[in-house]
Structure formats: C-alpha cells, structure tokens
C-alpha positions in Angstrom: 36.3 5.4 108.9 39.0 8.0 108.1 42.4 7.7 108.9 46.2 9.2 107.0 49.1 7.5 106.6 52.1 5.6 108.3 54.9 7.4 110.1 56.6 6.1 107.2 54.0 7.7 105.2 52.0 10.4 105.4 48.7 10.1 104.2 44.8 9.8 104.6 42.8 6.9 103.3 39.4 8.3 103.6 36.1 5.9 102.3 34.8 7.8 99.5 31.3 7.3 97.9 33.3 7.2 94.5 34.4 3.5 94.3 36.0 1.6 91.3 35.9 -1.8 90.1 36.8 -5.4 91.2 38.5 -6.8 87.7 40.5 -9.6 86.2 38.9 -11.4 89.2 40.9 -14.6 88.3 43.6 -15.3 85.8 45.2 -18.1 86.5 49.2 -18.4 86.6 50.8 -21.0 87.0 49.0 -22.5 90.2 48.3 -19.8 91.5 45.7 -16.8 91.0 46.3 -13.2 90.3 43.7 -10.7 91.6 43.5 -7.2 90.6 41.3 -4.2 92.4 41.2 -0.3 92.2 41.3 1.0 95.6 40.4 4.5 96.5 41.1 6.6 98.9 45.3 6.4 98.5 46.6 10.4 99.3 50.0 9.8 98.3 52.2 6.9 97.1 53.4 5.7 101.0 49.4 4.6 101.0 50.5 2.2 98.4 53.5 0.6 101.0 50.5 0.6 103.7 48.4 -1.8 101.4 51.0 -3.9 100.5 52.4 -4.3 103.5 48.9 -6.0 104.8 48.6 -7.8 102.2 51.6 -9.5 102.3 50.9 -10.7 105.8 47.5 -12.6 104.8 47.8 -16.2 104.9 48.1 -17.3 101.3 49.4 -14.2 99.7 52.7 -15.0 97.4 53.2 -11.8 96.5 51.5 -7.6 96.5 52.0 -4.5 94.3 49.8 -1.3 94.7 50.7 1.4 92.3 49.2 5.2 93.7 49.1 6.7 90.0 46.3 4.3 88.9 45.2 3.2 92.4 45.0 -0.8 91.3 46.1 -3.0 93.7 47.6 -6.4 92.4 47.7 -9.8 94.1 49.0 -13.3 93.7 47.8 -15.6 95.8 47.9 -19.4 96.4 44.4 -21.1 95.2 42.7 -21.0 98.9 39.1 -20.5 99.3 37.8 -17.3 100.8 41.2 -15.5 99.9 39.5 -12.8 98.4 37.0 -11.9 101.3 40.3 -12.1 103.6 41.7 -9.5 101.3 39.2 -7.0 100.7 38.4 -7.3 104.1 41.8 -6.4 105.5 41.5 -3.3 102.5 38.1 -2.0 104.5 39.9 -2.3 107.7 42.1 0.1 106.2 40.1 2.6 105.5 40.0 2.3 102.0 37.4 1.3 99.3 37.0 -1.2 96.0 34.0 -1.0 93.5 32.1 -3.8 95.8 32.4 -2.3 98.8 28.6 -3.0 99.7 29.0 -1.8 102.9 29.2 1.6 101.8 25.9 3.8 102.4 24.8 6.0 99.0 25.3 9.3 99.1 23.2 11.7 100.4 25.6 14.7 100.1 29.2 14.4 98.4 30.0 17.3 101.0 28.0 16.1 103.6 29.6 12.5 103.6 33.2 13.8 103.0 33.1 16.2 105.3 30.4 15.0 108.5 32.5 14.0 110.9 34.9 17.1 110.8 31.9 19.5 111.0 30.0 17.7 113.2 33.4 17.9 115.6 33.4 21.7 115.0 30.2 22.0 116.0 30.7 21.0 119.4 33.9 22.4 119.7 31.7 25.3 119.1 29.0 25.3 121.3 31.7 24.5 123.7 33.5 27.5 123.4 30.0 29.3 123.3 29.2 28.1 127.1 32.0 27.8 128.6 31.9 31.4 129.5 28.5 30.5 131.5 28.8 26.7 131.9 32.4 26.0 132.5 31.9 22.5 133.5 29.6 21.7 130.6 32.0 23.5 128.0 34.9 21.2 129.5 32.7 18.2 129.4 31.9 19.1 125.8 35.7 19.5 124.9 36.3 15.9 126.4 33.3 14.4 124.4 34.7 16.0 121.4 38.0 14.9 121.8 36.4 11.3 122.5 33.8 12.1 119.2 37.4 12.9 117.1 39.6 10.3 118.6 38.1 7.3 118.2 38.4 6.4 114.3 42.0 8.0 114.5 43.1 5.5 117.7 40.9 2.6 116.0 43.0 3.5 112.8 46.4 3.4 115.0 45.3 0.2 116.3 44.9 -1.9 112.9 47.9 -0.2 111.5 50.2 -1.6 114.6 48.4 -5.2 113.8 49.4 -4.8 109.9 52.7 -4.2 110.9 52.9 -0.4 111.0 53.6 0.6 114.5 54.5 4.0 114.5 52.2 5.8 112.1 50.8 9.4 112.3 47.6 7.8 114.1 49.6 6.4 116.7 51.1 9.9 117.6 47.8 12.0 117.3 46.2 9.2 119.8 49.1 9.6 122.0 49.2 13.5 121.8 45.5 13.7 122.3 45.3 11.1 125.3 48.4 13.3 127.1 46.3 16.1 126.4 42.9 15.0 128.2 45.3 13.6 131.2 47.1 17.2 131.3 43.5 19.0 131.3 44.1 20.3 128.1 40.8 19.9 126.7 40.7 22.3 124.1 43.7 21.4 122.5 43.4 18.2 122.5 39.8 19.0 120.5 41.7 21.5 118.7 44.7 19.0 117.6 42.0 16.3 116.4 40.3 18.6 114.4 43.2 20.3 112.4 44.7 16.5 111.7 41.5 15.6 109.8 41.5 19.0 108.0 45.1 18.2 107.0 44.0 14.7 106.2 41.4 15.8 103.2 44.2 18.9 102.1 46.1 16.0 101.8 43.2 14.2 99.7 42.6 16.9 97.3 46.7 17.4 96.3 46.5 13.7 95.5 43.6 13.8 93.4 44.6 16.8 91.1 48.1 14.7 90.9 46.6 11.9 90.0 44.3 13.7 86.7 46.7 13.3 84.0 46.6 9.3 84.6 42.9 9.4 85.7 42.3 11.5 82.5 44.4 8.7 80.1 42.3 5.5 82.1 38.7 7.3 80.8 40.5 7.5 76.9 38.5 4.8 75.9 35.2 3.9 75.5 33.7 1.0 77.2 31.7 0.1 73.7 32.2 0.2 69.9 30.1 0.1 66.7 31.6 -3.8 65.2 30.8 -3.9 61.7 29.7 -7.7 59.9 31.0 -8.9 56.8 27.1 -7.9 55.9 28.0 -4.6 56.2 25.4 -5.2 59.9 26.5 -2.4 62.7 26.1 -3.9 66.3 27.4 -2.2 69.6 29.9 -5.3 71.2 32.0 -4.4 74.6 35.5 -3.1 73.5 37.0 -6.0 75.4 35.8 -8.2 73.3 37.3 -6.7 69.8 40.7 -8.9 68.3 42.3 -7.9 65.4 41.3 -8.0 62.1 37.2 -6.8 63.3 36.6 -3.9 61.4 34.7 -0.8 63.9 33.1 2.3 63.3 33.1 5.5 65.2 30.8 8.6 65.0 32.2 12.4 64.6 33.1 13.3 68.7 33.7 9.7 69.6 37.2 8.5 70.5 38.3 5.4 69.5 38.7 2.4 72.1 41.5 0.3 70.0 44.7 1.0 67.9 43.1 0.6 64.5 44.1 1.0 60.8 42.3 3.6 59.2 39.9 2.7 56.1 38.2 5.9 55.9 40.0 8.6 53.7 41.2 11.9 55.1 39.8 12.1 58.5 40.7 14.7 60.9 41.6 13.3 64.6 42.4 15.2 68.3 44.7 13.6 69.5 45.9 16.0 72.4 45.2 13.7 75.2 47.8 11.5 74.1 50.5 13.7 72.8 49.6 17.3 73.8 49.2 18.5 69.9 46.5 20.7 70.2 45.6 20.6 66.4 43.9 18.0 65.1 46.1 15.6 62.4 44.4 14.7 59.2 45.2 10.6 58.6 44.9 8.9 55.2 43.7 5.1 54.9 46.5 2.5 56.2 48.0 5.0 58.7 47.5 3.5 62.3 45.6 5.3 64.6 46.1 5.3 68.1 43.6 4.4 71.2 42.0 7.2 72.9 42.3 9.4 69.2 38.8 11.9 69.1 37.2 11.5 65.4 36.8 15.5 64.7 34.8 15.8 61.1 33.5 12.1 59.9 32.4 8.8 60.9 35.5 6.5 60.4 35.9 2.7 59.7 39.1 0.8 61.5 40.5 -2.5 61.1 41.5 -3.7 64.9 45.3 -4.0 65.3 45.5 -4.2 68.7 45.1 -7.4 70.8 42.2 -6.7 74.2 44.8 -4.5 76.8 47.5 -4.4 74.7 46.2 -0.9 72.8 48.6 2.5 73.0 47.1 3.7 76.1 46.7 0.4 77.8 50.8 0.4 77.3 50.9 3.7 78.4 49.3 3.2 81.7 51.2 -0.4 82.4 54.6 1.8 81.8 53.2 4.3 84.5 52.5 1.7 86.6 55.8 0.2 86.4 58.0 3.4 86.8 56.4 3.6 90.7 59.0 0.6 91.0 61.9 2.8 90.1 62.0 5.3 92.7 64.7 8.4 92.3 67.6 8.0 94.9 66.8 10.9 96.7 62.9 9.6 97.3 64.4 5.8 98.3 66.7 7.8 101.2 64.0 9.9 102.0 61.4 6.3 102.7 64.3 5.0 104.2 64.7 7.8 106.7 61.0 7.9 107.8 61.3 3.9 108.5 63.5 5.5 111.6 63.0 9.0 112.3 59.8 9.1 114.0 60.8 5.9 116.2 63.7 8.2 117.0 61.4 11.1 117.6 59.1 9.1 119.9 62.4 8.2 122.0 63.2 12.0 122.2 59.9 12.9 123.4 59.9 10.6 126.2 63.6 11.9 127.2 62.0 15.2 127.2 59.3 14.0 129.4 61.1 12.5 131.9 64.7 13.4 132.0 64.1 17.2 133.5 61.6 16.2 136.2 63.6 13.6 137.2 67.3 14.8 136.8 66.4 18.4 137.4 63.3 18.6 139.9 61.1 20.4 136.6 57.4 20.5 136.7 56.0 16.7 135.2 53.0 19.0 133.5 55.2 21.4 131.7 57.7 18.8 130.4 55.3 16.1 129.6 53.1 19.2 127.6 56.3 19.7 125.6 57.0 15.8 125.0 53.4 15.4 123.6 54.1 18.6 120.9 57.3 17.4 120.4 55.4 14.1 119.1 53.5 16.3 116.9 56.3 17.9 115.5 57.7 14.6 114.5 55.3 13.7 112.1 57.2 12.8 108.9 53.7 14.2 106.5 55.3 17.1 105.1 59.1 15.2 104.6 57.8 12.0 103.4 55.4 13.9 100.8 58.1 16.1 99.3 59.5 14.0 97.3 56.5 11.6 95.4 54.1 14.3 95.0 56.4 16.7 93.1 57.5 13.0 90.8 54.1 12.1 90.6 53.2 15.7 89.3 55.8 15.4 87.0 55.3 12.2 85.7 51.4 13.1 85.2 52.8 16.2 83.2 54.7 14.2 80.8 52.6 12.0 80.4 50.1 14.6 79.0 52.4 15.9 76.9 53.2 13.0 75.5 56.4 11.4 77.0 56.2 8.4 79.4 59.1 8.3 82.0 59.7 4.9 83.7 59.9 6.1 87.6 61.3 8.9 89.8 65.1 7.6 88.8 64.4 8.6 85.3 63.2 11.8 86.1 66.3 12.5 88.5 68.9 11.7 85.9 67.1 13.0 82.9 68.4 17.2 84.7 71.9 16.1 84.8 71.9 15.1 81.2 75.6 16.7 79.6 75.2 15.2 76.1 72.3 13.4 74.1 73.2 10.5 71.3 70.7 10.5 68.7 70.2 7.7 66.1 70.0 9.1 62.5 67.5 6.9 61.3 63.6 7.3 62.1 64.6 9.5 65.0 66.7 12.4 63.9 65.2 11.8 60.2 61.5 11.0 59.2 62.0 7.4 58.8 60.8 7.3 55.4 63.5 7.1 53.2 63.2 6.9 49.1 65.3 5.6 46.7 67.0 8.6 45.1 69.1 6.1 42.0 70.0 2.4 41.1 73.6 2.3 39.6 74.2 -1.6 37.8 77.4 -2.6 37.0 76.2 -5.4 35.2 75.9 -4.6 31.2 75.1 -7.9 29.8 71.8 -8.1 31.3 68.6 -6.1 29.6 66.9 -3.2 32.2 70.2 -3.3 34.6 68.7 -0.8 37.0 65.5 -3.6 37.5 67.8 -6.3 37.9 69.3 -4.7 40.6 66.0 -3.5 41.8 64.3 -6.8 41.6 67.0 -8.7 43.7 67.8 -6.1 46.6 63.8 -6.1 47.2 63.0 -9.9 47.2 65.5 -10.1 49.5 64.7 -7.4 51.8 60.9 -8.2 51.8 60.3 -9.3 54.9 62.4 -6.6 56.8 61.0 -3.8 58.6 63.9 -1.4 58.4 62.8 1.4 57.0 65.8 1.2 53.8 64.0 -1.9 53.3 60.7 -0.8 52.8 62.1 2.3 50.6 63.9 -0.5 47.9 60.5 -2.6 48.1 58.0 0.2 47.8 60.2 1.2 44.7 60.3 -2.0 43.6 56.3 -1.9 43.9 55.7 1.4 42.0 57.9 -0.1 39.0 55.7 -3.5 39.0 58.6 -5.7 39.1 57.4 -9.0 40.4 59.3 -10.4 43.2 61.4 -13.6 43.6 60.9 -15.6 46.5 64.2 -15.2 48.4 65.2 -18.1 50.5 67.3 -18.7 53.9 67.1 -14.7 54.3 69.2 -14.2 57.1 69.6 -10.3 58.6 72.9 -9.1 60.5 72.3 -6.0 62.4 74.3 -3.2 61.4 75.8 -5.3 58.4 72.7 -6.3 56.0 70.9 -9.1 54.8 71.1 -11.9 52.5 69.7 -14.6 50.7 68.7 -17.4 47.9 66.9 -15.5 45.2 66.8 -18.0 42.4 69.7 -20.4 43.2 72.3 -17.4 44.1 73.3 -16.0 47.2 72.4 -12.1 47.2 73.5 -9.6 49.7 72.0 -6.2 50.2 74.6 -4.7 52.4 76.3 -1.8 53.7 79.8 -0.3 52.0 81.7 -0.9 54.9 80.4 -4.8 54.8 80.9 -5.1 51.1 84.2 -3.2 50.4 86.1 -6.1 49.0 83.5 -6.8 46.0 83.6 -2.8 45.7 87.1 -3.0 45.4 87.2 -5.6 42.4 85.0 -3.7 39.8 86.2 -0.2 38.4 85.2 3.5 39.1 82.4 1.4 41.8 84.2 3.5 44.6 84.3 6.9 42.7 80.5 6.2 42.0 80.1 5.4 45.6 81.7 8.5 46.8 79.6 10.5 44.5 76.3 9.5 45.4 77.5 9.9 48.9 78.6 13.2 49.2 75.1 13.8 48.3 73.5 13.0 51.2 72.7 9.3 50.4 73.2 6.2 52.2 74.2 3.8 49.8 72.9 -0.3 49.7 75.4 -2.1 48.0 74.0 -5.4 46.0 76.0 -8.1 45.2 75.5 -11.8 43.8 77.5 -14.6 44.7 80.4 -12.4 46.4 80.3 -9.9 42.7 78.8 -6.4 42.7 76.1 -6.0 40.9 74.8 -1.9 41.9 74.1 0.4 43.8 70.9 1.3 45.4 71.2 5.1 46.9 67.9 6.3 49.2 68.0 9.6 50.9 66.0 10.4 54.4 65.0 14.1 55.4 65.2 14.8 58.8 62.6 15.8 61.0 61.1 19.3 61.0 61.7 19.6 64.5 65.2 18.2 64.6 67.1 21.5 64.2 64.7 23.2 67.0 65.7 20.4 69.4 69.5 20.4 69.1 69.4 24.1 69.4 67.2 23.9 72.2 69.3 21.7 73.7 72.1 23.6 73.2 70.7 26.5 74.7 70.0 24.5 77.5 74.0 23.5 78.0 73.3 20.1 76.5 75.7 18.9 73.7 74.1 16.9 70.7 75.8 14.1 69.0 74.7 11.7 66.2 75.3 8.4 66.2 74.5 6.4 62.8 75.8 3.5 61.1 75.6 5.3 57.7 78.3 6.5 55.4 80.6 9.8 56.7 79.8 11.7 54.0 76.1 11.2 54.4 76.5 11.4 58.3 77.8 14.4 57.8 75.1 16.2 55.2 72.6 15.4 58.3 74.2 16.7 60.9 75.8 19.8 58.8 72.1 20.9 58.4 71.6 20.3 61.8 74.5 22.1 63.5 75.5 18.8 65.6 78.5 16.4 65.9 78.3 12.8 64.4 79.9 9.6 64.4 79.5 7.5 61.3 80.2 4.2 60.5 79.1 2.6 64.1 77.8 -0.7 64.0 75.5 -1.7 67.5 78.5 -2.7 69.4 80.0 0.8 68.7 77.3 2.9 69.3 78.0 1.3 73.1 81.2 2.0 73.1 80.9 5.9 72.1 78.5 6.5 74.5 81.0 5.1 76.7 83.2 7.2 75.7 80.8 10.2 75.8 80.0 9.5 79.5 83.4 10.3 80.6 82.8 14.1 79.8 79.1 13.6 82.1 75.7 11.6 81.8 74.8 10.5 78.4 71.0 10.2 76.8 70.4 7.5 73.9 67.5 8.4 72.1 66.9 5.6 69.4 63.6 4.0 67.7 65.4 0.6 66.1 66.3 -3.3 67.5 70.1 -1.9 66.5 69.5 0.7 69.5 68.5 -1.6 72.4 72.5 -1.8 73.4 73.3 1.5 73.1 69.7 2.8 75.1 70.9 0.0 77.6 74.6 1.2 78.1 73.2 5.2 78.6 72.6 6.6 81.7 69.4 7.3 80.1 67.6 5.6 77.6 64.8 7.2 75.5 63.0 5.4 72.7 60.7 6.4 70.1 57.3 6.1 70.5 56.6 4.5 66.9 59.8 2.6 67.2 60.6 -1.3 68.2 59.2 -2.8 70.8 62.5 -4.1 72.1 64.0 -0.1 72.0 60.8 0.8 74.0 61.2 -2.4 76.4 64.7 -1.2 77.0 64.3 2.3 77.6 64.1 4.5 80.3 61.7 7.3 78.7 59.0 7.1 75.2 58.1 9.9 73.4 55.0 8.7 72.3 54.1 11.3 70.0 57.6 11.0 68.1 58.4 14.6 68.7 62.1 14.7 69.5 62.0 18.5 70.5 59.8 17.4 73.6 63.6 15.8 74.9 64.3 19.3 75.8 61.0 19.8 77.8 61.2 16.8 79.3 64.9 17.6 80.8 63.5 21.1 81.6 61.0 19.2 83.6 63.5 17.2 85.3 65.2 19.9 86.4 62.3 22.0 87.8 61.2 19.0 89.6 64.1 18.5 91.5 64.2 22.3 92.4 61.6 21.5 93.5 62.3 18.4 95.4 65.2 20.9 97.3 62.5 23.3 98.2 59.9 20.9 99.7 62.8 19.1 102.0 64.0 22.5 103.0 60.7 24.0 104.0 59.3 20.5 105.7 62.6 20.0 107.9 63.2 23.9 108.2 59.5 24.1 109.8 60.4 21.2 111.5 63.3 22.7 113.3 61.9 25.9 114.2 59.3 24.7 116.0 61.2 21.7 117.6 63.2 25.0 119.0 60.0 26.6 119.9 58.7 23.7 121.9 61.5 23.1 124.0 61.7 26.9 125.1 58.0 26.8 125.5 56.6 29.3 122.8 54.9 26.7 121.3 52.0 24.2 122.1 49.9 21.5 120.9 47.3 23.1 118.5 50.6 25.3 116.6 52.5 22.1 116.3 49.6 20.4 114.2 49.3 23.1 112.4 52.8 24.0 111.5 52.9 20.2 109.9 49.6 20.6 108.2 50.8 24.2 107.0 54.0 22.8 105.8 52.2 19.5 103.8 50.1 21.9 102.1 53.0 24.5 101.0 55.1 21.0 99.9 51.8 19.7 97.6 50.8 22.8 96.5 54.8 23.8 95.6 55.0 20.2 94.0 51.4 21.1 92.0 52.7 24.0 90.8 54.7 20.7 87.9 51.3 20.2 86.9 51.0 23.6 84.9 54.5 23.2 83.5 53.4 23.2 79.3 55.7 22.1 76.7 56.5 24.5 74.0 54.7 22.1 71.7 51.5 22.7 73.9 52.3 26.5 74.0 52.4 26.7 70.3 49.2 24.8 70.1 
C-alpha cells in the first residue's frame, strides 16, 4: 500500500522491500514493557507524529516516541498479551514496514516494486489517450478505471488515517479532489491528479533518504562482530553486543572498531572521518582511548573494552540525535501548529467556493464546484509543513558528520543569532594537559623541600580528574615519590581540595582560596606574582592552615584556538574567556589569543557574567568540566566538549565531539544558512500557494496544475533544504 502524509504532515509512507529489525523486544521497567522497532518508509519527520499518534490510541499503550532521523519507533506498554501484534499491526495498516514484516513479498525488481503501481497507472492512462481519438467511450472508460486503479490505496489510506485520528490528511483531499473529478466528467484529470500525487509521494521519499545518510551512515559504524581475545592468547569471533569492559579485542588493518577501547598496540594509524570529519588519519599510542566506529589504517590492533554494550561514542551519538527531534526550533513548532488548522480551514473555503456563487449569485454548479476541488489541492500543507524539518534535518545530518552533535531544531535556531561566545580556559581553549613548570617550598627545615611539597599536593589530589591534578600526580610519578594515602579528601569546585595525609589536614588550593596563609609568610606573594606573570596557574599547598609551596603548571592552548576566535570575529561574534585562574595568567592566554577574559570566576560567577554578557545579545558557553554545567545551563546556548564530563555534555545544548573548537564557527555558519534557508522554503511554498489560489478563482488554473504546482514546490523546498547537506567545514576543506 502506498500512501503520504497527514494534512498536518506531508509525507509518503511507502512499503519498501528494505526492512529493519524488531529489537530490544522486551526490557522490562517498572511493570511495564518497553518495545523498540525500526520502521521504514517515514519521508519526513510529520510521519513520525502519524505513528505516534496510532499508537497512542491502542489499548494498553502508556506512552509513544518515533524519532525520523533513525526511523526507531519506541513503546511502553502495560504487560497485555498480544500488544505487540496490535501494534505492528496498526504500523502495516499504515503503510509502513518493520524487519518482520512477513507479509512482505521478495523482490523481484527494487524498480519494479517501487515503482509498479505508478507505471502500471501510466500505462493505461496511456493507451487511453492512444484510443480515445478512435474509441472515445473506451478511452473515457479507461480514464475512470484508472482513476479507480489510482484511487483506491490513496482513499483506503484516507480512511485508516481518519480512524487513527488524522482526519484531514493529504489522502483525504486527493480522494475528495478525485471523486469531484469523476462526478464533473473530468476523467483525465482526475487520472492525471492521481498519478502526479504518487510521483510527488516517492520525490518526497528520495529527499528523505539522502537526509537521512549522515545518521544512516553513523548506525552502520560498527560492526556486528569482533575478534575477543582469551587470557590464552585464543582468538574467537563473539557478537559485539556481548563485549563488557575489561575483554581485550582485536581488529584487522580496514576493520573499524565496534567499542570505545584502550589502545594496547603501539603507534597505529586510525580514519576517523566518519566521526569527526578529519580526513587524515591520527596516529594513537597505547593508553589513548579510541573511539567506536574508528577504521584501523596500517596494523592489526589490540583494545581493552571501555565501553559498557550501547553505551559506546556512536551509540551516544545517535541517542543525542534521537533526542534533539524533541526540541523542535520555534519557527518549525508554529509552522506544526499552523498545519493542525490550515487545511481544515482550507477545506471550509473550498466548500464556500462551491456553493456560495451558485447559490447567492445564480453561477454555473460545474464551474464553481471545479474550482472548490483545485482549491482543495492547493491547500495541501506538503510543501509548508516540509520547509522547515527537512532543511534541520539536513543540517543536523551535516554536523553530525562533521563532528558536532546539536540537540534539536531550537539549537540550531539560536546557535545564528549568537553575539558573543564564553569560553572556559581549561581543556577547551587550552590542550588540557597541563605540566608542572616549578615547586617553590617555603619550608627550610625539612630535607628535599620541593618533594615534600610534591609528595603532599599529589596524595591528596589522586583521585581527582582535573586535569592540574593529574599534572602534580604525573610529576609526582616521574620523580618516584611514593604516595601517602590521603584521608577524608574532600574537593570544592572552583576552590580546591583537601585532606588527611598522615595525621594533617592538607589543602591544595587556589590563591584566591588561600590568601590569608599567603599573607603570613614573607616574599610568598612576590613569588606568587612572579610565577604568574609567566603564564602559570599557581596551586598553593598548605598544611594545617601554614603554607608550605607553591606548585606552578602551565597549559598551551589549542592550535586551533587563535583560528577560532578570529573566525569568529570575522563572523561579528565577540569572544570572551571565562577562567577561574589567576589575572595575570588569564591574561597571557588570552593576550596570545586576541580575546577578552575574566579571571578569577568561581562556578557561580561564570553564571553571572554570562548574565551579564547576555544583556549586549545571546551568549554561547562552551565548557568541557563539572565547574561548567552552571554556566552551559545559564547560556542561551550551551556547548560542551566532546572529551569533557559527562555532566557538561548532559547539560549542553551542542558537543563537538572531535574537540575541535574552530568547528564553533562552522557550526554557527550552518545555523545561519539553515535558517536562510528556512525563509526561502516558507516563501516559495506559501508564495506558490498564493498564486495559484489567485489563479483558480479566476479560472486559469485546473486540477492537474494545482497538483503539480504543490509537488513542484515540495521538490524546490527539499532540494533547497538538501543543498545543507554539501555545506563542508573548513576542517573538511583542509582535509
């Protein structure tokens, strides 16, 4: 059966030889069950409102979610036998398809079975028009059997829409249009109408298949299998699924990997465009993680598992894509909202048209009911209601091959009208990997001072992932110095940490924290000043409330740091540093490059400038710690880095996975082109729209040029919103 969308939508939901799978048949929660399906056959993201809105009306559904970008349809549902059956069968009904959709006859032809019933109605619109020269009744009969041969899955279609609770679809009006049609005699445009609809319908198909790829492309990353390697040293080939962490795997030279995994092999090469659009393959040493989907270029390579089964890089990838169809921009949630009642509306006018002249003003029934029926063409929302989620869905497919994950259309909207961009110093505008630079003691009596200091600012700081942490332990580690174990560590964001090392309370903490104990010992602040004005950021360690040194640790920032400000500058966007660092180290950073700062913020401040910040325009936190989660929350626009905490990533509203901070400016350059975009398509579906609503009523215009106006103006929209899908980052360029 083939069929397009809801008058609220605009779509086709065609049965397609090319099924997918039935999987995480049952996992229970909580009482209840939660089913999960890939449906086919979805042309554009209103499909997904069509499913759900079926669903939802089964007896024993709680609650259903269909996301267009990966075509999986997710249900809960009360523990009721036969549930499932009820489902799928209300998904065939449809139109649509799952992987165990036996009813489905193989494939003789791909063409042939896409395509049958629209050439087999050509065909006899053909022979029609071939003999109806010579056979006039025969060519007329043949246009009403053709009309018949093309209306019946579209009226069928109308028909189990209206009892799932979508009444005035795009079916409804072609069965209406048509019927009028055959009444009026107009046999050959009624034929005609039919047979451009269903050519619309699989234009329609193909614009959502190539803007689907991207995400398509990131679900076949991984490989179904890998090689699981004994503690023998055996090899056996297990189902990725089954892989926890800790196994250790083995993949061949031109086989990607199925799992984030710690590399054990030395210096192997890996292509990792697919994930973060870096065309040249990155050379990664043992104890470097490596991400899902990553193609081994030159060697066989051993892993240790670090991902739990679907929690790997691109199964995160594809749950955030999934999520972002939640969080739809304004200007698509006005655009659904004013489909729910323009073609209701539409249908009212058309019948005003029909009867209000004849009656009120003695017009011919046949002309006026002629113009009703094309004015119930022209009403079809396809080319409106389209606009907007194919050009998002385009764009959000482009990022994601590039590297950046956007969570929904509102995302996208707001990322354009971005006036400034806060950056966190740390790991974001700076490598991340800073090194100790010196260790000042101001403790004499003690033998090996610098150690001392050393020894106590790591124990304490061993369990912390901040990445001053690591630096004073990984020092601590290439001196030998054995560790104490600290006690009670406690961390304060922003402030430090602190513990029992031995009996005494030690804090490792920031100059602005510790100034008092600074205070009390001589020259400490000159020595502090020093060290900062040269670009350090300065741990202060004291013991029992009495300073004990200095630990200084210097961070390089990013090579692409400088070429994103200044692309972002060239782009009218203002860039502003936000760290919690020293003013004097701040300011080394951001003299190198060319930005503003603010030093000195702990988290609550960071909210508070960007508070500030916003009243000059929107404001984009770009962050990578747990000390940015506030500040990505207060922004109009939070994005996180890819490699950073979870809870930044949780929290934000964009993730550059590939921890390239000068795709930010792509990435707003995107925005910007797709809601140009956006303007166009709305322009060119309600300016076609209007023209030929004008044409009708004078009577210029008929049946056959209605339907294809609106299937002229869907296909200019998709292919205008396709055109988002060729849109490379400079990154990819320079690859």
């Amino acid at each position: 059966m083939e069929s397009s969308c809801a008058a609220s939508s605009c779509c086709s939901s065609k049965t397609q030889s090319e099924t997918s799978t039935l999987e995480n048949q049952t996992s229970s929660i909580s009482g209840s069950m939660q089913l999960s399906w890939i449906i086919t056959g979805m042309d554009c993201p209103s499909c997904a409102a069509k499913v759900e809105n079926a669903v939802k009306n089964l007896n024993g559904v709680t609650q259903a979610r269909v996301t267009f970008a990966t075509e999986r349809l997710l249900v809960k549902v009360e523990n009721r036998a036969n549930i499932s059956d009820d489902i799928l069968k209300t998904i065939r009904e449809l139109g649509f398809s799952v992987k165990d959709d036996t009813s489905s006859e193989p494939a003789e032809s791909s063409f042939l079975k896409k395509y049958w019933r629209i050439l087999s109605l050509a065909l006899v619109m053909l022979v029609a028009v071939l003999i109806k020269g010579t056979f006039p009744v025969v060519g007329d009969v043949l246009f009403y059997l053709a009309t018949i041969w093309g209306l019946y899955p579209v009226a069928s279609k109308a028909w189990q829409l209206a009892r799932n609770g979508t009444p005035f679809s795009i079916e409804t009006l072609m069965s209406i249009a048509a019927i009028g049609a055959l009444f009026l005699g107009e046999t050959v445009e009624a034929a005609m109408v039919l047979l451009l609809f269903m050519i619309g319908e699989h234009m329609e198909a193909f614009a959502a298949g190539r803007a689907r790829q991207g995400v398509q492309r990131l679900m076949e990353l991984t490989p179904e299998t890998a090689y699981q390697i004994d503690k023998d040293g055996n090899k056996t080939e297990v189902s990725a699924h089954t892989l926890k962490p800790g196994d250790i795997i083995e993949i061949l030279p031109g086989s990607r990997l199925p799992v984030d995994g710690e590399l054990l092999t030395p210096n192997v090469s890996f292509d990792e465009s697919a994930l973060t659009g870096e065309s040249v393959p990155v050379e990664h040493n043992p104890g470097e993680s490596v991400m899902a989907g990553s193609l081994s270029v030159d060697r066989v390579a051993r892993f240790k598992v670090i991902s739990k089964p679907g929690e790997s890089a691109v199964d995160r990838i594809i749950r955030l894509i999934e999520e972002a169809e939640e969080r739809k921009a304004p200007v698509e949630r006005f655009i659904d909202a004013f489909s729910r009642w323009y073609t209701p509306l539409m249908m009212f006018m058309a019948l005003l048209v029909a009867f209000v002249p004849p009656l009120a003003l003695g017009e011919p029934w046949v002309e006026w009911v002629y113009k009703a029926l094309t004015l119930l063409l022209i009403a079809c929302p396809c080319a409106l209601v389209i606009s907007t989620p194919a050009a998002v869905t385009s764009a959000l497919a482009r990022a994601s091959r590039n590297g950046a994950l956007v969570k929904g259309g509102a995302a996208l909207e707001l990322l354009g009208s971005v006036k400034t961009v806060a950056f966190d110093k740390t790991g974001t505008l700076t490598e991340g990997k800073p090194a100790v630079t010196h260790i000042t003691s101001f403790d004499s009596s003690i033998q090996k001072p610098e150690h001392e200091v050393l020894r106590l600012a790591a124990a304490v700081e061993s369990g912390s992932t901040h990445p001053l942490a690591k630096a004073i332990v990984a020092r601590a580690d290439e001196m030998n110095i054995g560790l104490p174990i600290a006690e009670e560590v406690e961390a304060k964001a922003g402030l430090g940490v602190q513990g029992l090392v031995e009996g005494r309370m030690v804090v490792v903490g920031s100059p602005r924290h510790l100034q008092g104990s600074i205070d009390l010992v001589a020259g400490a602040r000159q020595t502090l000043e020093q060290l900062e004005e040269q670009g350090n950021t300065i741990a202060v360690v004291t013991v029992e409330g009495h300073l004990v040194g200095f630990i200084a640790l210097r961070d390089n920032p990013r090579s692409d740091a400088k070429r994103a400000v200044a692309a972002l500058k060239a782009m009218g966007v203002n860039s502003v540093m936000l760290t919690g660092d020293n003013p004097r180290a701040a300011a080394a950073i951001a003299s190198q490059l060319g930005m503003e700062y603010r030093a000195g913020l702990l988290p609550g401040d960071k909210s508070a400038e960007i508070e500030r910040l916003r009243d000059k325009g929107r404001v984009a936190m770009i962050g990578d710690g747990i000390n940015d989660a506030p500040a990505l929350k207060t922004a109009d626009i939070g994005v996180a880095m890819g490699s950073g905490a979870d809870v930044a990533l949780e929290t934000a509203d964009c993730a550059l996975t590939h921890n390239r901070i000068e795709e930010l400016a792509d990435l707003i350059g995107l925005s910007r082109s797709t809601m140009a975009i956006i303007r166009q398509n709305i322009f060119l579906a309600v300016g076609s729209k209007a023209v030929f609503l004008v044409t009708t009523l004078l009577g210029m215009t008929g049946l056959w040029v209605a339907v294809l106006a609106d299937t002229g103006a869907t296909a200019l929209v998709t292919a205008n919103a396709l055109r988002l899908l060729r849109n490379r980052s400079s990154n990819s360029k320079k690859g």
